[in-house]
N, C-alpha and C positions, 0 to 999 in steps of 0.2 A: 328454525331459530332465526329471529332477526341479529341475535350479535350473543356475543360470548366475551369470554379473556383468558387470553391469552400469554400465560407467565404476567400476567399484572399489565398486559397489554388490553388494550379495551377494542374491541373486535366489532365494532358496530355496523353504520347503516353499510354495504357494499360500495357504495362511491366516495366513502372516507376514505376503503382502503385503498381502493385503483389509486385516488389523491398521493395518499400517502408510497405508495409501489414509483408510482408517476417521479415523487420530490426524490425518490430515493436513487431511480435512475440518473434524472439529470447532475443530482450531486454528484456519483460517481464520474459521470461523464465530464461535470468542471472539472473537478479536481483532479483528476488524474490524466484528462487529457486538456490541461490547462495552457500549455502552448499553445495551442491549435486554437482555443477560444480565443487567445489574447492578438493571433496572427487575423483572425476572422473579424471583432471586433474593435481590436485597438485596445489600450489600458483602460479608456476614459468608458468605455462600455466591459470592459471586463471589470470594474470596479463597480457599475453600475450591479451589475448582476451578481456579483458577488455580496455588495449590498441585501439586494433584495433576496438570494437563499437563505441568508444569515435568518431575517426577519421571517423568511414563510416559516421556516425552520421551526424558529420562538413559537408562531402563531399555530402551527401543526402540537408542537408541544404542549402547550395551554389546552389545546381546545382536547385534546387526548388522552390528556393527566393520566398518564400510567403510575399505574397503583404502587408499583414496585420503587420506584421513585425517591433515594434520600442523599442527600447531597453528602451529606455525610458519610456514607456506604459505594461513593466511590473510588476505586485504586489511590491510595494513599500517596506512593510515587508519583501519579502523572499531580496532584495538589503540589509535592515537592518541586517537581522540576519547574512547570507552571510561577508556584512564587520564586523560585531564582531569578527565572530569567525579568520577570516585572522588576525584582529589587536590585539588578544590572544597571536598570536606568540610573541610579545614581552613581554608577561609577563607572558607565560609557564614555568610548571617546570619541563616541558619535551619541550622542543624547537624541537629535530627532530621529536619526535612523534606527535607535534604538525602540522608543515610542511607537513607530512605524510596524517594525520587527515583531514586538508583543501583541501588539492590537490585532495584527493578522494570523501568529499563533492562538489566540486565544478566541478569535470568530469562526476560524479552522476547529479550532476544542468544539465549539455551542454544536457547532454542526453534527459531530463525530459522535457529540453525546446524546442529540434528538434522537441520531438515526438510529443507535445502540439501544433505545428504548420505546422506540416508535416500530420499530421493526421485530418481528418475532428469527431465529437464526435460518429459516425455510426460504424466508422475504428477503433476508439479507444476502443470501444464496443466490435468488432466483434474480434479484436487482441487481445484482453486480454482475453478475453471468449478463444480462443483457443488453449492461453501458459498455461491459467488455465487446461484447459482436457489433453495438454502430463503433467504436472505439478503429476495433482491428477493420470492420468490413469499411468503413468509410477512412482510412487511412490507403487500404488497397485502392480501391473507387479513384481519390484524391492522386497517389502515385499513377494510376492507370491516366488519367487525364493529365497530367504531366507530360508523361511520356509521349499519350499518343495526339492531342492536342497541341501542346505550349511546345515540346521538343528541346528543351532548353531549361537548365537548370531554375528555380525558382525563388526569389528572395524572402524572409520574413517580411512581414509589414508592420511593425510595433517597434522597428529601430530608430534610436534615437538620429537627431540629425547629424551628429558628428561622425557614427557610423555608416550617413549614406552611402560614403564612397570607397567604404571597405569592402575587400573583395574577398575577404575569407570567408573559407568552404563553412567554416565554424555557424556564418549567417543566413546560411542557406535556410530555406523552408523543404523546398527538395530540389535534390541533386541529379533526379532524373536519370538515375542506377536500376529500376525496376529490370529493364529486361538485359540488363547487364550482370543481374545478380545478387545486387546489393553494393553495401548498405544501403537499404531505405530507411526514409527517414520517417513518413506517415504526415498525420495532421499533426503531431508534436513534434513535428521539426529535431526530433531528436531518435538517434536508433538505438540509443541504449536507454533511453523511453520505454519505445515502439516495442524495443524486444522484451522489455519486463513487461509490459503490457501484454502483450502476446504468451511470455508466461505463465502469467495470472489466468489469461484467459486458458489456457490450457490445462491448469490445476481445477479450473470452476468448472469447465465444460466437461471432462474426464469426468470428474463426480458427477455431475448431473446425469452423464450417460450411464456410470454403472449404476446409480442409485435408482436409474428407471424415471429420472424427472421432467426429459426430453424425450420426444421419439427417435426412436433409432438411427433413423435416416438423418434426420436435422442438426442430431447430438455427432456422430461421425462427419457430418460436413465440417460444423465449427470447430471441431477437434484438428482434423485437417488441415483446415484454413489458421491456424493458430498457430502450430508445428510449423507453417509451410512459412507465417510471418516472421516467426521467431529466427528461420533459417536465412532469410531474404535480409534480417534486419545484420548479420554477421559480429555477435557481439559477442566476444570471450567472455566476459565475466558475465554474463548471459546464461551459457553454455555450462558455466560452473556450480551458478544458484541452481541451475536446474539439475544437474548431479548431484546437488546435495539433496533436493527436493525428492529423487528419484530416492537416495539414500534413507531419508526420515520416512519415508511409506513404507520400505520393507522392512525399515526395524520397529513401525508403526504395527504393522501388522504381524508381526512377530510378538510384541509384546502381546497383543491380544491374544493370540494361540499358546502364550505361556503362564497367563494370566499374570493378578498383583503378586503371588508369594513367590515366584516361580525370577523372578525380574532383575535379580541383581547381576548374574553373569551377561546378560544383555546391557546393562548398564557401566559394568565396568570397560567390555568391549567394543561398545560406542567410543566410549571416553574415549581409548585409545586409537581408537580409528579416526576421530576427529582429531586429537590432537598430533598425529600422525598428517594426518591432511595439511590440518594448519602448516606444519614444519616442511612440510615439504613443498607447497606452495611460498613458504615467506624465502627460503634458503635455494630454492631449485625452481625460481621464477623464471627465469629462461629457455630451460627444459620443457615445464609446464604450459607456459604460454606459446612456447614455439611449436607444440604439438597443435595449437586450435590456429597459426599463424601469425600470431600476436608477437608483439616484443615485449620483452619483460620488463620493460620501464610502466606498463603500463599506459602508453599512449599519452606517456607524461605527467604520470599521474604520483609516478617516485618522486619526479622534483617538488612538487607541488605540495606533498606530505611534508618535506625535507624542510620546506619552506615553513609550513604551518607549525610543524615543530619546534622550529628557532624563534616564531614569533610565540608562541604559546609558553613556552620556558622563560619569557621575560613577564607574562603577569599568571602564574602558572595556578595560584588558587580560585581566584576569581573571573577569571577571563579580560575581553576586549570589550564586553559588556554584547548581549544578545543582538540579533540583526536577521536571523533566519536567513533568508538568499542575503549574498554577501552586496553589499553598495562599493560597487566599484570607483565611483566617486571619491570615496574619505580613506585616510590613511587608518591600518595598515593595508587593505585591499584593494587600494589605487594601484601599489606596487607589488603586492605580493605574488601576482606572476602574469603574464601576456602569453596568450598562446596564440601566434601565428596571427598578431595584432588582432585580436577577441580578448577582453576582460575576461576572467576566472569566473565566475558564481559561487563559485563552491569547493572545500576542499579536497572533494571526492571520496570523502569519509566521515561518517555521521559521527562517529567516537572522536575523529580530529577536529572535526568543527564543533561538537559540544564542548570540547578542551578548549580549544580557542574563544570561543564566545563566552562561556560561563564556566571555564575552571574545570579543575578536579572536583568541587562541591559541585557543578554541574552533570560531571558525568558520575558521580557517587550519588545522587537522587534519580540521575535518566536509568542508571543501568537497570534498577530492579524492578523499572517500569516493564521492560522489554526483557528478562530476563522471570518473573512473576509472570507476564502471560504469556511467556513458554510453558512455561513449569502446569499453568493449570488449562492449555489447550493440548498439553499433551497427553492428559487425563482423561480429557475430553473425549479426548482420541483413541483411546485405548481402553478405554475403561464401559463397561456397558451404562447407560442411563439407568435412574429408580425414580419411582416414584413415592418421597418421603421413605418411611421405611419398608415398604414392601418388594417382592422379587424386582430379581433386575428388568429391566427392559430387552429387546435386541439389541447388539450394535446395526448402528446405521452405518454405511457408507458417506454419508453427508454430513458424518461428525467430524468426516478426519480433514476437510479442508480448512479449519484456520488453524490449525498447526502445519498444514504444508505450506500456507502463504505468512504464516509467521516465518517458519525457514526459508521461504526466499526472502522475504523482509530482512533479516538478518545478515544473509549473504549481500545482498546489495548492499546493504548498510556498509560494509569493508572495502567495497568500490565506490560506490555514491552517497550524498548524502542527503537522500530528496525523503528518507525517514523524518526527516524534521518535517517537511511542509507538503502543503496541501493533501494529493492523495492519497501519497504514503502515509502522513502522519493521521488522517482520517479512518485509514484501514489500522493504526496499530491500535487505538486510541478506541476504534469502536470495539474490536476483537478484546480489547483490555476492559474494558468496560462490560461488555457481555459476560464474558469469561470469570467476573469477577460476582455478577451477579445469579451465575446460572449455576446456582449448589442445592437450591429447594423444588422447582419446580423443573421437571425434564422438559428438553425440545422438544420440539416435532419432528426430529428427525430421524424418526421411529418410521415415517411414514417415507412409503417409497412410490407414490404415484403423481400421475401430471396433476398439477392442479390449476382449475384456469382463472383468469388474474380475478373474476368480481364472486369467487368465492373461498369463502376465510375456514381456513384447517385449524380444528378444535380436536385436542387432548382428551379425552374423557376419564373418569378416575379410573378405567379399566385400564386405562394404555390405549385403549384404540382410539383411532382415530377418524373425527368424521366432518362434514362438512357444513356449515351454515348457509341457508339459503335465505 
């Protein structure tokens, strides 16, 4: 067969897809290891290129017209939160930073939604799993020649000039801890980055190996080396997203061994497990964090809420007006806190910073974004594929990873709040969008073999699955 389609995806000539595998890699590789580009080439070329993904993006779109395609028919939420934050603009108290703010969440969106429908969920798997391994392996690479080259801690290169001669650790690119243990920092200059990165990468890699979509050998290396970054990188609330991570798989697969009618005393006992969690983390922060070595301030992260809080209680429905990364430059986030003479970005909480920038109307449209594509990746997850109405399909192995990187999306989101931009918000945003479209036609994640990148996996009305040459 020269081409097929796939869930309303158009499967054509073999070098459209490599194309398209190819755009889907580097996006993940901008955007989630978007430090590292901006340390590499400056703003004025990270802007360059963030330009031009926007645009191959469009031009990848157009020329692919997936059938499935209505503007209309996506997540209704991410439409809501999307017009707050533009109708912010007029009651900013930063109007161009605001401008600013929007423009870049919403060429973040264009992106989030090509790749959600240019991409069949096997592609989106296999693409992310391989921006993951240059991500973690050239992050190792980069520390490794720190150390044994340069010898000596290493500066960003995108700091403005008033911070040249700031000597905080906060501006390091790296710190040159590799063989001291850690924290390392990687190409993202950041280790509670690095270590969500490493993560993620450990959630993708893990399914790929049980699913059978790597070889053995290859799949246990990057498994390894991801575990091994995650531990180098020493980041509590790291360590916690991934305990809950570990948590949502066995009750993951627990629901499937009890099936849908069987589900409610697993559901109540969740509840209470998590909400047990929760209390016991917010009230016995000390305890909890002093077990991973951590202080229960959070590394500064109490004050910084404390702060966000008292500024957000004075425009408390509408916000400060939208801004994504916060501009340290304009009031209120000129002053709302210095850490160890380093600007803030962020309030280290995506729920505290949707309150602060667009209100309680803002976090009353974000929640159901992110709360909806829980609810139906963890269906996904649990639930066998059909095809229209016919028998079920198998469960796949490969169903249950965007409900495991939605629960770390979640958990980060209560320490950080980088769910708003770039690659987080490109992972919630594409998973919300698939998720919302994927109720007629089953994935392919029925199929559990390698497949190699210039030929395209077709569904057949059987279920099976076969290959386009």
């Amino acid at each position: 067969m020269a081409g097929s389609k796939d869930g309303g995806i158009k499967t054509g000539p073999n070098k459209t897809r490599l194309g398209v595998s190819a755009y889907a890699i580097c996006a993940f590789i901008f955007t989630l290891g978007s430090n590292g580009v901006r340390n590499i080439v400056g703003w004025p070329g990270f802007l360059l290129l963030a330009v031009a993904l926007v645009v191959t993006g469009i031009v990848l779109f157009v020329r692919l017209k997936p059938e499935r395609f209505r503007w209309y028919r996506l997540p209704a939420p991410l439409y809501w939160f999307l017009l707050v934050i533009t109708l912010s603009i007029f009651w900013s108290q930063y109007r161009f930073e605001t401008v600013l703010g929007v423009v870049a969440q919403l060429a973040t969106t264009v992106v989030a939604v090509v790749l959600a429908f240019i991409l069949s969920w096997q592609e989106v798997l296999r693409t992310l799993g391989t921006a993951l391994r240059y991500l973690i392996g050239l992050s190792l690479l980069f520390e490794l020649w720190v150390s044994l080259v340069l010898r000596e801690p290493l500066r960003q290169n995108f700091l403005s000039p008033e911070l040249a001669d700031n000597k905080s650790k906060l501006l390091l690119w790296s710190r040159d801890l590799l063989f001291s243990g850690g924290p390392i920092q990687g190409l993202v200059a950041n280790s509670a980055m690095l270590g969500f990165i490493a993560l993620l990468g450990l959630i993708i890699f893990t399914i790929q190996l049980r699913a059978g979509l790597v070889r053995r050998l290859g799949g246990w290396f990057w498994v390894i080396i991801a575990a091994g970054t995650l531990l180098l990188t020493r980041g509590a609330t790291v360590w916690v997203a991934l305990l809950a991570v570990v948590v949502g798989l066995v009750v993951a697969l627990w629901a499937r061994r009890l099936g849908p009618e069987r589900r409610v005393p697993l559901y109540v006992v969740s509840t209470v497990l998590v909400t047990a969690a929760v209390a016991v983390t917010l009230f016995a922060r000390e305890f909890v964090f002093g077990l991973l070595g951590k202080s229960g301030d959070l590394t500064g992260r109490v004050d910084i809420w404390d702060r966000v809080i008292h500024l957000a209680e004075q425009r408390p429905w509408f916000g400060w007006g939208w801004v994504s990364y916060w501009a340290p430059w304009v009031e209120p986030f000129k002053s709302i806190d210095v850490k160890k003479n380093a600007a803030t970005m962020s309030a280290h909480n995506t729920w505290l910073d949707v309150w602060l920038q667009v209100g309680i109307v803002g976090v009353l449209v974000f929640a159901p974004l992110v709360i909806l594509t829980i609810w139906r990746v963890w269906f996904r997850a649990v639930d066998p594929p059909r095809r229209g109405y016919g028998p079920a399909l198998p469960y796949a192995t490969s169903s249950l990873w965007p409900f495991l990187v939605m629960v770390a999306l979640l958990v980060q989101s209560l320490t950080e709040s980088r769910l708003l931009i770039e690659g987080n918000w490109i992972l919630l945003v594409l998973i919300a969008v698939k998720s919302r479209f994927d109720f007629v036609v089953p994935s392919l994640d029925t199929e559990h073999t390698r497949l190699p990148w210039r030929r395209v996996p077709i569904v057949h009305d059987t279920g099976q699955v076969g290959l386009s040459r």
